[in-house]
N, C-alpha and C positions, 0 to 999 in steps of 0.2 A: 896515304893515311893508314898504318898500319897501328896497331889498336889491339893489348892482349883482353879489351874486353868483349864480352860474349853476353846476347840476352839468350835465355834458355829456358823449359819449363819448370814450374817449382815443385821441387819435392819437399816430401815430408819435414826431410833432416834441417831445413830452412827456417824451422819456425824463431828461433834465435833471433836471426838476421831479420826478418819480416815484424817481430816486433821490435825490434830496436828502430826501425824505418818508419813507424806507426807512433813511436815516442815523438821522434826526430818531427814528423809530420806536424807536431800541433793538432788545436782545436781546429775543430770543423772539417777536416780531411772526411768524410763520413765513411769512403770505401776503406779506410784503414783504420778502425777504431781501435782502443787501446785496449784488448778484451782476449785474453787466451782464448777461451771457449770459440769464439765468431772467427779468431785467425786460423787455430786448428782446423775448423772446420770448410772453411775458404779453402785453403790450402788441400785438403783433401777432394774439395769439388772440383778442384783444378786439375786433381793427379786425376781424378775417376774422369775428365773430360779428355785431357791428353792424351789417355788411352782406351778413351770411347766404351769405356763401362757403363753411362746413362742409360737411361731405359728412353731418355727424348734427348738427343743430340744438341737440339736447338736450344733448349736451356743451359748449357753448358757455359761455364766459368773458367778462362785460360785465364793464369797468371805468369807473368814469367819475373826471373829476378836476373836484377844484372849483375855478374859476377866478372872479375881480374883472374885471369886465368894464368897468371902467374904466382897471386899472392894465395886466393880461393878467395879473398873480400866479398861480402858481397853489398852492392856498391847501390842497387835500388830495383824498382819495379814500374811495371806497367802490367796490365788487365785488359781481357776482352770479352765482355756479356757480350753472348750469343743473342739471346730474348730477353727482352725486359717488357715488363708491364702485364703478363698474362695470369702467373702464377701470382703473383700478387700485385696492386695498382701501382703506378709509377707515375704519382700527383706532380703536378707543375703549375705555374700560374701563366698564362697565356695573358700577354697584353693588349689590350684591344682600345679601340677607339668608338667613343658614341658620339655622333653631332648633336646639337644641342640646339634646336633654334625656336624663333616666337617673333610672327609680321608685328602682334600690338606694341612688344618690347626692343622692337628694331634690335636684335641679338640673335648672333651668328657665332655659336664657335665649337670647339673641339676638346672635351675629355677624354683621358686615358680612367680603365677602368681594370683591375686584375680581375681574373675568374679561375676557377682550380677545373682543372683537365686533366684524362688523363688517357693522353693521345696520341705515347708515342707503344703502344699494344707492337709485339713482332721485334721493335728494333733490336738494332744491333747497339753498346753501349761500350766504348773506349772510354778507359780512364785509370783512376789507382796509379797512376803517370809522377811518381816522386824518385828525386836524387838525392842522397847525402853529399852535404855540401864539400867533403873532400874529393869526391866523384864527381864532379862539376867538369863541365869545358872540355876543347878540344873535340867536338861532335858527336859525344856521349849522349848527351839531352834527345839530340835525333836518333841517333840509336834505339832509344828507349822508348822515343813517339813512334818512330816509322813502324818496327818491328812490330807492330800492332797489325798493322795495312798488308806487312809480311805474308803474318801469319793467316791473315783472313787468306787470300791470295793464295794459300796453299791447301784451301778446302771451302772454295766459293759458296757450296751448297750449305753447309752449317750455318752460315749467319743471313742475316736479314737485309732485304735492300737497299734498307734506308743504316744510316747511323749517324749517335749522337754522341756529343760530348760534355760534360757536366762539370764546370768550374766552379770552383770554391768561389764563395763570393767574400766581403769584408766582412772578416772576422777578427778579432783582436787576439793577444796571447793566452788573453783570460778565458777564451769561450766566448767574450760578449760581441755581439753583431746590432748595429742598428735597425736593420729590417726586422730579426727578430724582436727584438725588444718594444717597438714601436707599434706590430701588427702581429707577430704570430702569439706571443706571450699572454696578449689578451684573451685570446680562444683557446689558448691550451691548458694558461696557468702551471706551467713550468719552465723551468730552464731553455735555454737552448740548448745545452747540452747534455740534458735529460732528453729532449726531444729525437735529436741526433743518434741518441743508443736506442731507443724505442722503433727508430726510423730502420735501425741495419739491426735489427733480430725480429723484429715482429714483420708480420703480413702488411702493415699498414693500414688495416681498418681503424686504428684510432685516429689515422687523418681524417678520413671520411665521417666519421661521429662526431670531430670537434671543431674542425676546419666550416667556415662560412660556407656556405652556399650561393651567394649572391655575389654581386661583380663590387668591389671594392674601389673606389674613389680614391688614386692615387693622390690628387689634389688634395683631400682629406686627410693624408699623413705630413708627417712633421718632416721638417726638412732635410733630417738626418738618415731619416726612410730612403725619404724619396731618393736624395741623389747615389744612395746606391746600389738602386735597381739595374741587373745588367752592369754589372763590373764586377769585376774578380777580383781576389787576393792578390796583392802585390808581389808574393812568390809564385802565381800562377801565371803573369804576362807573359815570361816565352811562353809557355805552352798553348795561350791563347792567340799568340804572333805565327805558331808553327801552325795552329789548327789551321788560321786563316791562308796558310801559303799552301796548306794541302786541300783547299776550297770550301772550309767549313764558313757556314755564314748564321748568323745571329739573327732567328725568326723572332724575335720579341715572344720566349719564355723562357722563362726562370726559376730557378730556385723555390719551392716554398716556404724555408729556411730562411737563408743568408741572402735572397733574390741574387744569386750568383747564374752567369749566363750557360744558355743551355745551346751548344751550335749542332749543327746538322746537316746534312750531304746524303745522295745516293752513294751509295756502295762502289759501285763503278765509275763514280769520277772523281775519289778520290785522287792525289795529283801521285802518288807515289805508287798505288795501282795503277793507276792509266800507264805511267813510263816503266814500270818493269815489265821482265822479260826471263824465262826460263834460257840456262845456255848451258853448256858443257863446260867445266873446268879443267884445266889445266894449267900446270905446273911454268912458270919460266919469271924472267928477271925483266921486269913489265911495272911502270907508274904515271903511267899520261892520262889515265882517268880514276877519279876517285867516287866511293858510293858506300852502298852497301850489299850485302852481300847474306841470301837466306839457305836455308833448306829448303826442298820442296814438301815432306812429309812430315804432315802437322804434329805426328804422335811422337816424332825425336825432332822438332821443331828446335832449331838455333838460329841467332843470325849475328853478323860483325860489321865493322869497319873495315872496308879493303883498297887497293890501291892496285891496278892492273892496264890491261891491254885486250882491247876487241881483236878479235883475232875470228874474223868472218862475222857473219849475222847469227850464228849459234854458238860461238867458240867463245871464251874467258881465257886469256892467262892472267894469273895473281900467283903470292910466293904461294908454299908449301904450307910455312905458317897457319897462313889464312884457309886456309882447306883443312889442314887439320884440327884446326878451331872448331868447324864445323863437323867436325866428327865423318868428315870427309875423304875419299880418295880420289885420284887423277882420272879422270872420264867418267865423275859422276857429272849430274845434273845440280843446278841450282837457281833462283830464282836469285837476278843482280837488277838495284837502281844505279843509275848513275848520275851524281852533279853535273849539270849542264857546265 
């Protein structure tokens, strides 16, 4: 599987490409809104995190972009919050169940009821996970999910032990979402996608001022609510297919928005952590196992598609190619998964 592309950290000069991928994203993508100001600024949280200028580590924002190292394309992105929910709340609606019973009215049963929470304080948060659809296929997609897991993996102590992952939920071309318009729109009196900008520049205190308090009677919305609580956007299923093979599992919360699903994992059982392994590279004419293939140091953090040969329980041969992708030479270290 050799592959001239490369995920890598984003610099500055990127902002071009980064909005053009934030066009391309549509409504409701929230981590990519269509807004100079918030991508500049993204983008430079990323550069000041990749080379550990923070004054708190743990809050730190890696982005990387995927680039064609043949053409310089750059082809998409993925994101890693370090913390989320501390500097500012990171609301969700938790689903929960209340029994309902009564001996005089011989009744017995079971309500689902929302409640706004805001629970996941410390995590760690993957996501901003888009491709341009001429960069599609050929195990690019995982390139651009795994490198995430990579990168933690090469600087365990920065992130958090838990992480989550936040899928778009159904949203249309227009902006317009059933969850929203049925239940958030009442409480807020604006848009969805007034909401969604308000959501990724402000602290979030106007959820907390406008957002319900009490547990919401799922039963009580309209049908068009209700069935798409916990389901994503139709261009987010692989990524919601990859999350589930890397062990992410769907705790019943969601979206406050689009009620898009919110999954979750310890840090270390991730399935793509748990099987990599640091080894030495080197050079030779090697393709009986295919993977991927990272850095181990987060602050010139790359990683590729490779195609090689175990050569002992520490050894790697792959081409030259593939190493020099990585900004690599022959008897460095790097951290390799391999497809079973």
């Amino acid at each position: 599987m050799t592959s001239p592309y490369v995920m890598r950290p984003a610099e500055l000069s990127d902002y071009d490409a980064l909005h053009a991928i934030a066009v391309e994203s549509g409504p409701g993508f929230t981590s990519l809104p269509v807004d100079e100001d918030i991508l500049r600024k993204r983008l430079l949280k990323s550069v000041d995190s990749f080379s550990d200028r923070l004054e708190q580590p743990a809050y730190g924002k890696y982005l990387m972009m995927l680039e064609n190292t043949e053409t310089g394309e750059i082809g998409g992105c993925s994101a890693v919050k370090a913390g989320i929910g501390v500097k500012s709340p990171f609301f969700n609606y938790r689903i929960i169940t209340l029994a309902q019973a009564s001996q005089e009215a011989d009744r017995r049963f079971d309500m689902d009821a929302l409640i706004l929470t805001n629970e996941f304080v410390g995590f760690t948060e993957v996501g901003t996970l888009f491709l341009s659809e001429k960069h599609r296929g050929a195990g690019i997609g995982r390139l651009a999910a795994q490198s995430r897991y990579l990168l933690m993996s090469s600087a365990p102590e920065r992130f958090g032990e838990m992480v989550i992952a936040e899928l778009r939920g159904v949203v249309d071309n227009e902006g317009n979402t059933p969850f929203w318009d049925c239940l958030g729109e009442h409480f807020f009196r604006m848009s969805f996608t007034d909401a969604d900008y308000l959501s990724a520049t402000t602290d979030n205190q106007f959820i907390l001022d406008l957002m319900p308090k009490y547990p919401i009677y799922i039963d009580l919305l309209p049908p068009e609510a209700r069935e798409v609580i916990g389901r994503c956007h139709s261009d987010g299923v692989p990524a919601f297919k990859l999350l589930e093979w890397e062990g992410f599992r769907f705790e019943k919360v969601v979206d406050i928005f689009d009620g898009g699903p919110i999954m979750q994992i310890p840090r270390t059982l991730i399935r793509t952590t748990r099987e990599s392994r640091v080894v030495t590279l080197n050079v030779g004419e090697a393709d009986k196992v295919t993977g991927l293939v990272a850095r181990t140091d987060l602050a010139e953090f790359r990683s590729t598609l490779m195609t090689g040969e175990c050569d002992g329980n520490d050894s790697f041969i792959t081409s030259a190619d593939t190493i020099a992708r990585l900004k690599l030479k022959p008897g460095d270290q790097a951290r390799i998964w391999l497809r079973n």
